[in-house]
Every structure is written in C-alpha cells, then in structure tokens.
C-alpha positions in Angstrom: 78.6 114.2 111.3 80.2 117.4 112.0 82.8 118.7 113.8 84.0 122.8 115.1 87.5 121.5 114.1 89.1 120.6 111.2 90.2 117.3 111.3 94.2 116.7 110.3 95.6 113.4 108.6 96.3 112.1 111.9 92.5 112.5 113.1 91.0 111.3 109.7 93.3 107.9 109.9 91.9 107.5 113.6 88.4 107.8 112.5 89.3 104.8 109.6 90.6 102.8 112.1 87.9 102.9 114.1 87.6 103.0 118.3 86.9 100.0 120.9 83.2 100.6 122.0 81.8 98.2 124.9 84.7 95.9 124.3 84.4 95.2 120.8 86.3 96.6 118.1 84.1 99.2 115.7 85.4 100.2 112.4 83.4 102.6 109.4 83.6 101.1 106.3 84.5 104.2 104.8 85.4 107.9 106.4 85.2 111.3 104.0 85.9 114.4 104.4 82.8 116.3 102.6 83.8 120.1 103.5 86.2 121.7 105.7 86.1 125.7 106.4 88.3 127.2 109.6 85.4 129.5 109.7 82.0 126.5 109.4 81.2 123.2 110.5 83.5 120.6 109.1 81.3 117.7 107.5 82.6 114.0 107.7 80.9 111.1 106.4 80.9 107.8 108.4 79.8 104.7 106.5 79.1 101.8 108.5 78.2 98.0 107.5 76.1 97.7 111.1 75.6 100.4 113.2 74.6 99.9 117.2 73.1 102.6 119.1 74.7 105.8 118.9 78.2 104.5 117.0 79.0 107.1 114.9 78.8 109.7 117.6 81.0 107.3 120.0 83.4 106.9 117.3 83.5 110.8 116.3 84.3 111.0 120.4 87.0 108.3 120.5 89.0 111.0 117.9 87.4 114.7 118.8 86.0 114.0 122.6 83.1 115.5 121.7 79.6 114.7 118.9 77.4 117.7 117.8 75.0 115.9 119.5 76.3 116.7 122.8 79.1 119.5 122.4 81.3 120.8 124.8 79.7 122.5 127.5 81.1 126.3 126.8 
C-alpha cells in the first residue's frame, strides 16, 4: 500500500493495532515500512492472516483517511 505521507511512530503503531471494520476488530499480522521519501510514495506492507473485501485499504483509511485506491479528491 502506499501513502503521499510519511507515516510517523504514532501512525505506524495505529496501523499495528489495527481499526474496527463492520463491528469487528481487524488487525495485520504484521505492518513494515518498506520505503519512505518526503519527495515519493511511501510504501507499507500490511500482512494479514484473513483478509475481507477491501481490508487493507479500510485499515490504511482508519490511520491516513484516505487509500491510493481512492485518493483525496484535489
């Protein structure tokens, strides 16, 4: 997944502990930052024992309000 912003410690730790998504608690198995530029894309990796439909990017929004699959309108 990427992101515009580069996430902080606080950000990273929200994305570990995961978001409530349809009433039930969803949590990655794992959360890396993979690359982070001020000037690029910032690339985190979401692991996830069971994913449901589109999970990663509700996650990603539950910390940055927005996925790259439906960015901020500009």
């Amino acid at each position: 997944m990427t992101t515009s912003e580069a996430p902080n410690k606080k950000q990273m730790r929200e994305l570990t502990l995961g978001c409530v998504i349809d009433g039930t608690q969803v949590q990655p198995v794992d959360v890396q930052l993979e690359a982070s530029d001020p000037s690029k894309r910032n690339k985190i990796r979401l692991v996830l024992s069971e994913g449901k439909n589109r999970e990663v990017c509700l996650i990603m929004q539950c910390v940055f309000t927005w996925c790259d699959t439906h960015p901020p309108s500009q």
